[in-house]
C-alpha positions, 0 to 999 in steps of 0.5 A: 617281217623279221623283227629283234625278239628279247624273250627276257625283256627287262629281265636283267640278272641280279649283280651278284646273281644269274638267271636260268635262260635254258635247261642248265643254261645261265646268264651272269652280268658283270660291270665293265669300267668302261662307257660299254658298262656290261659284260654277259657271261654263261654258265652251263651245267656240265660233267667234265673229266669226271668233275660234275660243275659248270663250265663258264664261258668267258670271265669278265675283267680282273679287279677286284669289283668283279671278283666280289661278285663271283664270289657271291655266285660262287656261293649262291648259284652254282648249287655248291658244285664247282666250275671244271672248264673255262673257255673264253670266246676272244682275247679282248679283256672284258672276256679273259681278264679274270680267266687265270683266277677262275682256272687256279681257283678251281684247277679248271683248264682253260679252252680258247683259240690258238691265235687269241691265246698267243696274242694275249700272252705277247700282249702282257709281256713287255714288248706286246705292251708297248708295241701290240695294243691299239688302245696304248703304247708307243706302237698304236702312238705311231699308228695314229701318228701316221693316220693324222692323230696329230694332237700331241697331248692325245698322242702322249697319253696313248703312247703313256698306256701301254699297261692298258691291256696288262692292267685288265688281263695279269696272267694267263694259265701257262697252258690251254686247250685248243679249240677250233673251227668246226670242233665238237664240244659235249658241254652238259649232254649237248653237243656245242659245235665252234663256229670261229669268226674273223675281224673283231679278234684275231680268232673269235669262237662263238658256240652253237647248239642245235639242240637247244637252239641257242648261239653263244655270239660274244662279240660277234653279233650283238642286238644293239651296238655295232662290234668294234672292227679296227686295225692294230698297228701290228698288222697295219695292212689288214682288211678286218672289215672284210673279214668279219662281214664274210664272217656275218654271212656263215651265221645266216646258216643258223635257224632264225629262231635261234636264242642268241647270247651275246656278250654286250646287251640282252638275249635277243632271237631274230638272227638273221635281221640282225645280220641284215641290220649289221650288213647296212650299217657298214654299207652306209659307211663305207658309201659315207666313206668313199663320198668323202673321199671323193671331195679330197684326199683324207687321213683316218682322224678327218673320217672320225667324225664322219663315222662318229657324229658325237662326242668321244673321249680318249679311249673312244677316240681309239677304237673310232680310229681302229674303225675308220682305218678299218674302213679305209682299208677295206675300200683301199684293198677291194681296189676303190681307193688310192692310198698315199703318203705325204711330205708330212708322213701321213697316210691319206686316202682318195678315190682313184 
């Protein structure tokens, strides 16, 4: 029986500090402001355009909490070389807040994915602020709004956050590397191949290498929480849900026994049990979802609770809606539900 493998048990990095989990491979944990209370970010020890360093994987959020810990590693971990690459797995802010810092201070370039680059740079410009991000602004506002988020003090402090993705990623390096589905990365002698993935951001790069068996996931599979699937204002027809379980299914290529690194939570090996677990988990909501919508027709905010048996605040509230339209649409577009809009402008949702 496949089982959930931590290798490093409680051994969690010191703040401030790494752990060597591979030959030149290490794991850095920074604090994260929200009730997902960490991020792991990788260092790997590498020779880059001459430049013997460490390339860093993903940057943690911009204050100045995370800032004084890199600065403690800077001084203490990486052995007084310098880090000559940044590559950053997704655009969310917990993984390219910090990436312009990091690449200015230490004249590094920055490798992402094409998409997650461009979101990003519209998301910190006036216009992205208000209308991109589904955590704020006037455009997740009016997205809720059509999706039953009828409380109008809930709708105002989403419509007054449009500074909420700016606030945590204030710049980016005004150019980058592309990288891409399938590329080749020669990171520390070892080849590490791009394996994209879909519906958690908009082009998530996870990096593999054979060699040393080891998954770097992000936020693609994580061994205890479920990712955050939802659907932005901006592309309100979107099937993020079936996007990323397709996804799921191109990981069970990997060896079992590989080490995966994930972005939230502890080094884990059973890869394949995980998907299995992940797969389940949205089958029972998406069956939970259909049953609902069996009994009458029903807006995204009626599901929440469904989806969500505790207590949210807020900036949850947020993603549950993100998940449960997700979720909708999901059944709505594979052709399993009706979707309709009322008199009072709201979209809801019934079995056909």
């Amino acid at each position: 029986m496949q089982i959930i493998n931590y290798p490093f048990f409680d051994e969690l990095p010191a703040a401030g500090g790494a752990k060597l989990l591979a030959p030149g491979v290490k794991w850095v944990r920074m604090p994260l402001p929200f009730a997902l209370d960490h991020i792991n970010l990788w260092l790997i020890k590498d020779t880059f355009e001459g430049r013997e360093g460490w390339t860093l994987v993903d940057s943690g959020v911009a204050n100045d909490a995370t800032k004084d810990l890199w600065e403690i590693i800077f001084k203490t971990e990486l052995g007084g070389l310098p880090i000559v690459r940044v590559i950053v797995t997704h655009m969310h802010p917990d993984h390219l807040g910090l990436a312009a810092w990091l690449c200015e201070r230490w004249r590094a370039p920055l490798w992402m994915t094409m998409t997650d680059y461009v979101l990003a740079k519209w998301l910190i410009s006036p216009a992205g602020a208000n209308q991109g991000s589904m955590a704020g602004g006037g455009g997740a506002a009016e997205h809720f709004l059509r999706h039953g988020l009828s409380d109008p003090s809930d709708v105002e402090k989403i419509r007054a956050r449009a500074d909420y993705y700016s606030r945590m990623v204030p710049d980016l390096p005004v150019d980058f590397r592309r990288i891409m589905d399938g590329d080749q990365i020669v990171i520390g002698g070892c080849i590490w191949e791009v394996l994209v993935g879909y519906g958690h951001a908009p082009e998530h790069a996870c990096l593999r290498s054979d060699s040393l068996q080891i998954l770097i996931s992000g936020d693609m599979v994580l061994p205890r929480i479920s990712t955050n699937v939802s659907v932005f204002a901006t592309e309100p027809d979107s099937d993020p849900l079936g996007l990323y379980l397709h996804s799921l299914e191109s990981y069970l290529k990997l060896p079992q026994e590989t080490l995966v690194l994930p972005s939230h939570g502890k080094p884990f090996k059973g890869l394949h049990h995980r998907i299995s677990q992940l797969q389940e988990h949205h089958k029972d909501r998406l069956a939970e979802t259909m049953e609902a919508c069996k009994k009458q027709p029903i807006t995204a905010k009626e599901l929440v609770p469904i989806l969500f048996k505790r207590e949210l605040d807020l900036h949850q509230l947020t993603f549950a809606m993100g998940e449960a339209i997700a979720h909708l649409n999901y059944l709505w577009r594979e052709g399993s539900l009706r979707r309709e809009v009322s008199s009072d402008g709201v979209m809801r949702f019934s079995c056909l």
